[in-house]
N, C-alpha and C positions, 0 to 999 in steps of 0.2 A: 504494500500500500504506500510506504512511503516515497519507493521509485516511482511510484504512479504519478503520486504528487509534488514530486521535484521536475519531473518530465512534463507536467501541465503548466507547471508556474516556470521553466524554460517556455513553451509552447506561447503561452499568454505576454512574457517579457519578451519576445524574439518577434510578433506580431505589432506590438504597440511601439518600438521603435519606429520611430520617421527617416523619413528620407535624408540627405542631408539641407542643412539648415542656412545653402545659401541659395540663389535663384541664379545667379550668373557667375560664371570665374574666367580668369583669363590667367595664361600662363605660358610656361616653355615645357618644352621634352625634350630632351638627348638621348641618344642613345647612335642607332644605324639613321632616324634620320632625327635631325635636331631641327626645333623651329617652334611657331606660336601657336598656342590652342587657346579656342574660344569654349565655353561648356553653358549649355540653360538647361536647370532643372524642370523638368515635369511632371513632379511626385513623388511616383516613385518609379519613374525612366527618363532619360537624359537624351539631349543632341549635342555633338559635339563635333566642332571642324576644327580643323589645319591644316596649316601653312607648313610644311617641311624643305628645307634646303638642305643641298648634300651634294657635293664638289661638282659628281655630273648632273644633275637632276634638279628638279622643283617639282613638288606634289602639294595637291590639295585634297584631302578627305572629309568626308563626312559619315560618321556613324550615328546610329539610335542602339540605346542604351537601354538596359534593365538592370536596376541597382537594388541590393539585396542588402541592409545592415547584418554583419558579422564578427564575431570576437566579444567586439564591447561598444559602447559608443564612442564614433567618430570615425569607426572604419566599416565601409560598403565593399562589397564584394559589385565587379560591372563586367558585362558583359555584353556584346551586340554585334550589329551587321554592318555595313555601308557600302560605299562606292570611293573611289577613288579617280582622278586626272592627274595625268603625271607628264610634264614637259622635260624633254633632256635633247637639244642641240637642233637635230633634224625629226626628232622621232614625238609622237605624240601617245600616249599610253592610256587605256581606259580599263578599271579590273574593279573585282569585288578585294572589301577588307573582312577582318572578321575581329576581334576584341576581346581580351580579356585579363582584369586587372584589381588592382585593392588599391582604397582611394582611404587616407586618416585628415580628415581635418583635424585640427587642432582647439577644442574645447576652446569658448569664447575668446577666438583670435581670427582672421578673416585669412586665414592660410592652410591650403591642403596640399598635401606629399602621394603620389602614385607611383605605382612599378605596374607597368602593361606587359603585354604581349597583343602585336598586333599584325598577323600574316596577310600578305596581299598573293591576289592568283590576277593576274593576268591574263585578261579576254582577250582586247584590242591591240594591236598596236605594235612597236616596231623595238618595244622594255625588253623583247627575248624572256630570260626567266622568273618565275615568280618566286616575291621574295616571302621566305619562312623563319627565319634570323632575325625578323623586327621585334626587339626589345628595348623598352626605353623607362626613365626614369623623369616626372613629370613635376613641378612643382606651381601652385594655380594661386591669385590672389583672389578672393572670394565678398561676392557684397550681393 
């Protein structure tokens, strides 16, 4: 009985967390590709674009997002889909992204810390291969 009732009151505290507690951030990522990301909350699922620069290349993406609190509060678990355009010299590139990452704000401070993973497949275009080595480290100002 008592596991019953420790596992209901996780059930009921893991439910009643919110989403995160800002509506827009904006920020950097580095990693394979570094650059500015935009983020709006929408409950409890997110959009988010970027700008990525990377010696040969310029990309812009956009994903939607499903964000899940996890651990404790201030860290979401995300995860989602997009599209991607990517410019490099002659060649023009059009692919799906896919997402997935742990986002900790930092408890009444307008600052949140990410580590993604975001693979791109390449549809269109003259990118050659698709990339599975996108890992990046993200840091967002939050209001």
């Amino acid at each position: 009985m008592k596991k019953f009732l420790m596992m209901a009151a996780l059930l009921v505290a893991t439910l009643t967390v919110s989403a995160q507690d800002y509506n827009w951030a904006v920020g950097v990522r580095g990693g394979v590709f570094n650059g500015l990301t935009v983020k709006k909350n929408l409950g409890d699922n997110a959009m988010e674009a970027g700008l990525s620069l990377n010696a040969n290349f310029t990309n812009f993406d956009v994903t939607y997002q499903w964000q899940q609190p996890v651990i404790t509060d201030g860290f979401h678990l995300y995860y989602g889909l997009g599209a991607y355009l990517g410019l490099a010299e002659q060649y023009l590139g059009l692919g799906a992204e896919g997402v997935v990452g742990l986002e900790y704000q930092i408890p009444n401070a307008p600052i949140a810390f990410s580590v993604d993973y975001r693979p791109t497949f390449n549809v269109l275009g003259g990118f050659g291969n698709s990339n599975f080595y996108n890992f990046g480290l993200g840091v967002k100002y939050c209001f």
